[in-house]
C-alpha positions in Angstrom: -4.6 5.8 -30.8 -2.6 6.8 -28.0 -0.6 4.0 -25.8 -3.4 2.8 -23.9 -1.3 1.5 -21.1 0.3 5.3 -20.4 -3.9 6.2 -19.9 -4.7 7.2 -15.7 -7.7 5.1 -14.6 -10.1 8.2 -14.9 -9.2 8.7 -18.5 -9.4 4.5 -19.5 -12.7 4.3 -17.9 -13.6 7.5 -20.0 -12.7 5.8 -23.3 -14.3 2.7 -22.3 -17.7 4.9 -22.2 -17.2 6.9 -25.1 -16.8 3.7 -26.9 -12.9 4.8 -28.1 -11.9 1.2 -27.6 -13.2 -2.0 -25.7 -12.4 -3.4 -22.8 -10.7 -6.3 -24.7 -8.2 -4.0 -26.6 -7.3 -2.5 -23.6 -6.7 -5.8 -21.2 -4.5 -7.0 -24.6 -2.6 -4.1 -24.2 -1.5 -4.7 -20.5 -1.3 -8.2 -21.4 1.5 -7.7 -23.8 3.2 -5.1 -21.7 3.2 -7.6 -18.7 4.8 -10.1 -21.3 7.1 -7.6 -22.6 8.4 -6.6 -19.3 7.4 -8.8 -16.7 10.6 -11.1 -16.6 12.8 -8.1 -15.8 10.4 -6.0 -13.3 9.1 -9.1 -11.7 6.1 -7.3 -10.5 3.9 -9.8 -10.7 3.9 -13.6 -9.1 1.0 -14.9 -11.2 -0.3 -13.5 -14.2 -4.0 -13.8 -15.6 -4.2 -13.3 -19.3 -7.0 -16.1 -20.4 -9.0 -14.6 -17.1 -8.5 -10.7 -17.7 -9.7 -11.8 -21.3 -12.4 -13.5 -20.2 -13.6 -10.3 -17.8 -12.8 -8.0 -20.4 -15.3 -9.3 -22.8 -18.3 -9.3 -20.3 -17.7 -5.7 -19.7 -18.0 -4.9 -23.1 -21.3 -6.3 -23.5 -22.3 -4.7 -20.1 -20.9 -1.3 -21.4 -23.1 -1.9 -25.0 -26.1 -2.9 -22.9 -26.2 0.4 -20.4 -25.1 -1.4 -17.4 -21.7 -0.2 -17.0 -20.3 -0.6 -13.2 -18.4 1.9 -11.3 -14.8 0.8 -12.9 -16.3 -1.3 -16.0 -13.6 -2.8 -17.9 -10.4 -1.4 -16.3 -7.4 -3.6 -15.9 -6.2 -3.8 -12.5 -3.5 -5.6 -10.1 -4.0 -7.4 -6.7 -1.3 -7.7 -4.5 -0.4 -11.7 -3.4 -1.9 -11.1 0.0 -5.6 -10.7 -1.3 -7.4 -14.6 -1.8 -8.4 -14.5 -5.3 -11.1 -17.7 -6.0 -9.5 -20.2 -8.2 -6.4 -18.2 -8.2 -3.3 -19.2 -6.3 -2.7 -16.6 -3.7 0.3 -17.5 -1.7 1.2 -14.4 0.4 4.6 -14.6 -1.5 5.2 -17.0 0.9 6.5 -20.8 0.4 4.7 -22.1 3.5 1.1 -21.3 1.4 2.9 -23.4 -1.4 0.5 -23.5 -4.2 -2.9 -22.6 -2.4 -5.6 -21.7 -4.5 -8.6 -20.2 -2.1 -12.3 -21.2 -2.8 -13.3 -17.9 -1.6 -13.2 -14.4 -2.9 -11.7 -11.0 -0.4 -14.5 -9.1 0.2 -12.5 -5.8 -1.4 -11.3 -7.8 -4.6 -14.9 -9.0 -4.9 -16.5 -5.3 -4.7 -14.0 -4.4 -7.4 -15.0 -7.2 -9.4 -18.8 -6.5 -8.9 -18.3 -3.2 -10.2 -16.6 -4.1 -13.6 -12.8 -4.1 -13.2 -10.5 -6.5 -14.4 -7.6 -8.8 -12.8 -4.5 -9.0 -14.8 -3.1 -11.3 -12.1 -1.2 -11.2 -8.6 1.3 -8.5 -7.2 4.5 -9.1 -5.9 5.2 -8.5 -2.1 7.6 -9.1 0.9 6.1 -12.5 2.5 3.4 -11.9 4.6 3.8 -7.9 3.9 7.1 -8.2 6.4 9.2 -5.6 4.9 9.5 -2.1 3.6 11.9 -3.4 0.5 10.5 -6.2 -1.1 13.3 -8.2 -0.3 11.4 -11.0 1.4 9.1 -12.5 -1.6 10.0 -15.7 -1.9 9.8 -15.4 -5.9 12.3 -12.9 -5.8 12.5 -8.9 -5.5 10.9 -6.4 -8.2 12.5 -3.9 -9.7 11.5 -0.1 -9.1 10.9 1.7 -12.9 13.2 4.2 -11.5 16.9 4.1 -11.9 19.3 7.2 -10.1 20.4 9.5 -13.1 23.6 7.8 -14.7 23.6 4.3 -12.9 22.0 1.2 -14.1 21.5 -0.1 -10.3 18.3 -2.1 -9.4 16.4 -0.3 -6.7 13.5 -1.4 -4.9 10.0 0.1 -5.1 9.5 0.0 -1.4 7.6 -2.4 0.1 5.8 -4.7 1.3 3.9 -3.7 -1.7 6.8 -3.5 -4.0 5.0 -5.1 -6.8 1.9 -3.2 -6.5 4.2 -0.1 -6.8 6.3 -1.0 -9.8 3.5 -2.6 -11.8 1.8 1.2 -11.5 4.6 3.2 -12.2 5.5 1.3 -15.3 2.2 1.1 -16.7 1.8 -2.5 -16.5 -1.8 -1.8 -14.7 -4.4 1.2 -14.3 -4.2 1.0 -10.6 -3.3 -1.8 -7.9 -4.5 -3.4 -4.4 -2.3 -3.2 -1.4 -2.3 -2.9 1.8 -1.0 -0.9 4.8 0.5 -2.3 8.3 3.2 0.4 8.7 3.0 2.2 5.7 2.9 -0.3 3.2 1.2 1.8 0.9 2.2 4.8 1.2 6.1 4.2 1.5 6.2 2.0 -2.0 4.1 4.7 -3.9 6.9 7.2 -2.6 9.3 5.0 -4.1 8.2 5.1 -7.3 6.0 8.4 -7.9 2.8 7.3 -7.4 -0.5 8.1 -5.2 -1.0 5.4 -2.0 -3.6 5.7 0.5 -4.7 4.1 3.4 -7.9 4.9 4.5 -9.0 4.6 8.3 -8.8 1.5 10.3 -12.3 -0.6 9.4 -13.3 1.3 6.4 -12.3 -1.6 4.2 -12.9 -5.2 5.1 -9.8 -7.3 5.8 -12.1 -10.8 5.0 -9.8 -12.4 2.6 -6.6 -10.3 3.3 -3.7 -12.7 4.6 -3.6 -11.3 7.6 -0.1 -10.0 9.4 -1.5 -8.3 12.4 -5.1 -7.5 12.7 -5.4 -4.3 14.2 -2.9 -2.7 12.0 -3.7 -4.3 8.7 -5.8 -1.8 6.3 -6.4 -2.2 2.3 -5.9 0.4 0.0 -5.0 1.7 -3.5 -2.1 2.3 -5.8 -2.5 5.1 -8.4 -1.1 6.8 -11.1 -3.0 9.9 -9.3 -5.0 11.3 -6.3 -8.6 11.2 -8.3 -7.5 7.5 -9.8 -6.6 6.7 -5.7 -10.0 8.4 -4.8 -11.9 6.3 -7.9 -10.4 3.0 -6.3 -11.0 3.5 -2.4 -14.7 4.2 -3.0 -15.2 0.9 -4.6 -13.0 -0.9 -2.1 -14.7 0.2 1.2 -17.7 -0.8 2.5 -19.3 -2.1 5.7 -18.6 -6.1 5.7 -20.3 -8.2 8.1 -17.9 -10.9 7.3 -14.8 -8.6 9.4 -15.8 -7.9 12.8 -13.8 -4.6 13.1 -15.9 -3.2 9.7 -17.6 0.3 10.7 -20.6 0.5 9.5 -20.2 4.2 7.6 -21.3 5.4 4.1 -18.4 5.8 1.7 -18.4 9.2 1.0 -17.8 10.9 -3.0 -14.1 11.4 -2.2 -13.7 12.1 -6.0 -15.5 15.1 -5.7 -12.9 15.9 -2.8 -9.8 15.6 -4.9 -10.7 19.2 -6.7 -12.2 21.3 -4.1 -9.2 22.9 -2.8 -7.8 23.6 0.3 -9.2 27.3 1.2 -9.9 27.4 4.5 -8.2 24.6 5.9 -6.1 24.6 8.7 -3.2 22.3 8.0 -0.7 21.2 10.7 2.7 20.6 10.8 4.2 18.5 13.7 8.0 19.2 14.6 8.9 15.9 16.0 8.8 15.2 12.5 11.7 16.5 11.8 14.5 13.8 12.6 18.4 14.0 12.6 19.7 12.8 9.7 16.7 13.4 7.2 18.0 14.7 3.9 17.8 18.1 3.2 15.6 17.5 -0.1 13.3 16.1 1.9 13.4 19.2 4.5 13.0 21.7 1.4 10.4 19.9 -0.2 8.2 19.7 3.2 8.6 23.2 3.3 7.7 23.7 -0.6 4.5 21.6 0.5 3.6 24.4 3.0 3.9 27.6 0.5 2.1 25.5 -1.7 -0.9 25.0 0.2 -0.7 28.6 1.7 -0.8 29.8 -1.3 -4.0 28.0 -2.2 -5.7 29.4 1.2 -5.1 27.2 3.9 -3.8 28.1 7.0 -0.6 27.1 8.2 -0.2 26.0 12.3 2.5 24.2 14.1 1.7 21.2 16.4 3.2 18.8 18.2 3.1 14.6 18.1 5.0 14.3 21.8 4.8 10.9 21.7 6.0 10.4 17.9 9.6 9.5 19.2 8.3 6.3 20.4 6.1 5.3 17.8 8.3 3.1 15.7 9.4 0.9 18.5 5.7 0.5 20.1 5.1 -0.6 16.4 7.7 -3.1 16.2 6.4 -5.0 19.7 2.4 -4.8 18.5 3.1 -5.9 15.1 5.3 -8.6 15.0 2.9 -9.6 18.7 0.1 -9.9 16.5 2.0 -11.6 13.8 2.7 -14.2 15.9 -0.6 -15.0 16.9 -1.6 -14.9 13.8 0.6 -16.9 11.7 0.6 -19.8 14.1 -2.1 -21.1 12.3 0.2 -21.9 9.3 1.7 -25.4 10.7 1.4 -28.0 7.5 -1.5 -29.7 8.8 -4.2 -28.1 6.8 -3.4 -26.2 3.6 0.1 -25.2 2.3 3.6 -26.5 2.8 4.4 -29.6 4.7 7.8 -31.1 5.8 7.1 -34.2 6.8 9.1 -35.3 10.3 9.0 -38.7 12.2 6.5 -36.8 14.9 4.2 -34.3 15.3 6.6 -31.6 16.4 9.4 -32.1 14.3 6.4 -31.7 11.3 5.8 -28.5 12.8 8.9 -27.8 13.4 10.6 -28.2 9.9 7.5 -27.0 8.5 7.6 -23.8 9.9 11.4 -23.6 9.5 11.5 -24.2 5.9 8.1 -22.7 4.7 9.4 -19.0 6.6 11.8 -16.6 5.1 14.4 -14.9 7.9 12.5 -11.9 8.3 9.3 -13.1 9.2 10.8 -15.7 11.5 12.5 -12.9 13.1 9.2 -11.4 13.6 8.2 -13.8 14.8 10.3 -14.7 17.5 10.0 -11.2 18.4 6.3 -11.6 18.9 6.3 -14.8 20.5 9.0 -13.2 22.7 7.3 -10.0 23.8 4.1 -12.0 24.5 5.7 -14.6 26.3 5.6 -14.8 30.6 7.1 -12.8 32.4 7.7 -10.2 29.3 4.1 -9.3 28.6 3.6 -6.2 31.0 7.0 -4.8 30.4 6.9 -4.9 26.6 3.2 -5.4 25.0 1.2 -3.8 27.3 3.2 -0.9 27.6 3.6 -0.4 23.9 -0.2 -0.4 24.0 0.0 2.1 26.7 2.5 4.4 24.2 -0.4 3.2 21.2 -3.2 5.3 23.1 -0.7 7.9 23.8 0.4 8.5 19.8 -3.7 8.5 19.5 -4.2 11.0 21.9 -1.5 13.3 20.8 -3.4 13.2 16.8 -6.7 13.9 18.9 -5.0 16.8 20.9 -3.3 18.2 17.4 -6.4 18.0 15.2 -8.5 20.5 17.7 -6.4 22.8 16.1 -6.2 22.1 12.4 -7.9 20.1 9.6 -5.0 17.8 9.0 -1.5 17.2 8.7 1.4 17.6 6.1 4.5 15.4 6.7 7.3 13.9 4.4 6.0 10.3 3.8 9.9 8.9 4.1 13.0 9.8 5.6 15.0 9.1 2.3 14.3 8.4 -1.8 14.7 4.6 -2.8 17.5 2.7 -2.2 19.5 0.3 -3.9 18.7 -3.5 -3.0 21.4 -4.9 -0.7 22.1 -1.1 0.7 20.2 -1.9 4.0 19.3 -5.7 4.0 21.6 -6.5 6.4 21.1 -3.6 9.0 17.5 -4.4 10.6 16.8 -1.4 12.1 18.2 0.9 9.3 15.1 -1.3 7.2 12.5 -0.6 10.0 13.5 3.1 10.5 12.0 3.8 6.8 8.3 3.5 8.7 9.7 6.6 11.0 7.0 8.8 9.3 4.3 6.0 8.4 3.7 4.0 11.5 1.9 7.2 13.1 -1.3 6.3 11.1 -1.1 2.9 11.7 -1.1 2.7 15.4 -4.0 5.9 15.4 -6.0 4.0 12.4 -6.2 7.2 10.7 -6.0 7.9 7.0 -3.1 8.9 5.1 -2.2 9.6 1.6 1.3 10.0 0.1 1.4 12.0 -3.0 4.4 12.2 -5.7 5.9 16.1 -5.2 9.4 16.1 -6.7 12.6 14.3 -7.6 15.5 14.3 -5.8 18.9 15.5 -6.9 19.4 11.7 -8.6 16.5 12.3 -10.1 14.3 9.8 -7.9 11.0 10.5 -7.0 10.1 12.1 -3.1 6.4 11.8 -1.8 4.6 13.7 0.8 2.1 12.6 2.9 -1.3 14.3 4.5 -2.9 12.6 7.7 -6.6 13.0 8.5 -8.5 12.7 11.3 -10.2 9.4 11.3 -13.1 8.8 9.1 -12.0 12.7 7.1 -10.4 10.8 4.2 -11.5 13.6 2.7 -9.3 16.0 4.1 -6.8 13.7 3.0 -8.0 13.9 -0.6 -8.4 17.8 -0.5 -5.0 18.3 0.4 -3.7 15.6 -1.9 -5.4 17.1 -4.7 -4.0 20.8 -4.1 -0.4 19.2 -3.3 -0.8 17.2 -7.1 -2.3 20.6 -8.7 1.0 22.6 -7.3 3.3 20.5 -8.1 2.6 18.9 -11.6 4.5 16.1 -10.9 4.2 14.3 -14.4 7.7 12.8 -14.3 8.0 9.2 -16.1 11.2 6.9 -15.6 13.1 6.4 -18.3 12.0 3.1 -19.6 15.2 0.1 -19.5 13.1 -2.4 -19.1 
């Protein structure tokens, strides 16, 4: 029998029906990969092998009755920031301390009603500040993927880092994550895998941890663009528990993944070609183009005027809406508490020592920008620049079908190589933010390796609602390329 952990979701859930092997053997096979490798790749924060177990079995006899759900049996990961019942879902945060929700995410709950499996919880940075993975409190994971000839940790990208790794090295058939900036879709360049974020509201953010509201979106983590598609159908969904749920069908985006592009008209924007991007990168954007021409789309040209000042409009609304929201978290009610002599000195070394430095930074930001006096000049008009960047994808999109882009400006980097330059760490959402701020889909799909032998994603926009598109052009980018490259297991 082949190594059941190497096995995409699409071909597991295919054994599972053919009756190849159970449910059970499979769980037991990511189990003992987890235990195997866990302690060096520290992808996940809490691991559930007595659970999974427990799951697995039931699918079985669902399978051997007829009554097989959508993703019967499959082994999957959730990131930390997803509230799991009865298991302790912390945000990767030491203010949550050791809280164990009573209540179930709607997405991980639509996952679970359809069959799949929870190995345990995903590493992340705290409160999904951070596009390294840096800022967990139990520590960093380590990206699969080493540059050719050095033995240097590298991160998978984050904020979900351990989402990202746990895929890449086979320590799961697919993973939840989520998107704020490109959360997704930067860590699944990292470490050659598929990440998409569909559009704002098609899945619920009930249960998610939230960092800011309107930019927050769930999504998968794949080992490939039909496995992503497989996933984001049974995550999305109207939810009457989230206010800002649409109330649309979920489409077959499956079938989407092998229709092909002819006939599209796919855009490229030029601001998206920044000073300093590698020259990989600029080949491989351009080897993503004659690919898709020469699968029948149509090539055009736009322009994203307003892309220049997406990144800092993103860093005033986020880190706004941070603020706001993590005020809750202040010792009185769940989670961490320093105890002071008063009420404000409980808040205040509450908040103090249940933060990390990065979210507090945010945080001051936030309270900062929102504060008096500074609200006009800084919130409002980065909310002005938001319905500009969403006015430019409308204007682009009456002219093509969707968009091709590089998902980042650079391969992954080595832990330590841009911890202690801020803005060198936020300019790696140059490319991602875009979506974000529109709500529109995006997808980032593994297309090459770099000179060191790293992996390099690109990344297809849709218009909103047409992830679709996104999975068309996905799929033809995936077909072309036949990426199928593996790290070199160290771990």
């Amino acid at each position: 029998m082949t190594d059941l952990t190497k096995l995409s979701l699409a071909g597991a859930l295919d054994g599972l029906r053919s009756r190849s092997f159970s449910s059970v053997e499979l769980t037991q096979a990511f189990i003992d990969a987890i235990e195997a490798s866990n302690d060096t790749l520290n992808a996940y924060v809490v691991k559930t092998p007595e659970k999974a177990l427990e799951m697995a079995a039931a699918s079985d006899k669902r399978i051997a009755s007829g009554a097989a759900g959508a993703l019967e049996g499959a082994p999957l990961g959730v990131k930390d920031l997803y509230c799991t019942k009865g298991v302790r879902t912390t945000a990767c945060s030491n203010i949550l301390g050791e809280f164990t929700p009573t209540y179930e995410s709607t997405v991980t709950q639509q996952l679970w009603d359809r069959g799949a499996v929870m190995l345990g919880k995903l590493n992340m940075d705290e409160f999904a500040m951070g596009s390294s993975n840096e800022t967990s409190r139990f520590g960093p994971p380590a990206n699969p993927w080493r540059r050719s000839g050095s033995n240097q940790t590298l991160t998978p990208g984050g904020s979900s880092g351990g989402s990202a790794a746990a895929v890449a090295s086979d320590l799961c058939l697919g993973a939840t994550a989520s998107d704020t900036g490109g959360s997704i879709r930067q860590p699944a360049a990292f470490t050659g895998t598929v990440g998409i974020k569909p559009t704002y509201g098609r899945a619920s953010r009930y249960g998610m941890v939230a960092f800011a509201s309107s930019l927050d979106q769930a999504g998968p983590i794949a080992k490939t663009v039909e496995d992503s598609a497989i996933l984001l159908e049974a995550m999305c969904g109207h939810d009457a528990k989230d206010s800002t749920s649409l109330p649309e069908p979920v489409p077959n985006w499956r079938d989407a993944v092998h229709r092909g592009v002819e006939g599209m008209r796919i855009g490229i924007p030029k601001e998206y070609r920044v000073d300093g991007m590698p020259d990989e990168i600029e080949a491989l954007w351009s080897q993503g183009v004659e690919w898709l021409k020469a699968q029948g789309a149509e090539i055009v040209d736009v322009s994203l005027p307003h892309t220049k000042y997406a990144l800092p409009a993103y860093y005033i609304v986020a880190p706004a809406e941070a603020s706001s929201n993590l005020a809750r978290y202040d010792g009185m009610r769940y989670g961490a508490r320093v105890s002071g002599d008063n009420l404000v000195n409980t808040y205040e070394g509450t908040r103090s020592a249940g933060f990390g430095q990065e979210v507090q930074r945010r945080l001051m930001i936030g309270t900062y920008v929102l504060s008096s006096g500074y609200y006009d000049a800084y919130y409002l008009r980065a909310q002005k620049v938001r319905t500009k960047i969403l006015n430019d994808f409308q204007n682009a999109f009456e002219s093509c079908d969707a968009l091709l882009t590089p998902t980042c400006p650079s391969a992954a980097f080595a832990y330590g190589e841009k911890a202690g330059d801020p803005v060198q760490m936020y300019l790696n959402d140059i490319f991602t933010v875009t979506a974000n701020l529109a709500g529109l889909p995006g997808i980032s799909v593994p297309a090459a390796l770099d000179g060191q032998g790293l992996p390099l994603g690109l990344q297809v926009i849709g218009k909103a609602l047409d992830e679709e598109a996104c999975f068309r052009v996905g799929g033809a980018l995936e077909q072309a390329a036949g990426f199928v490259a593996k790290p070199d297991k160290w771990w």
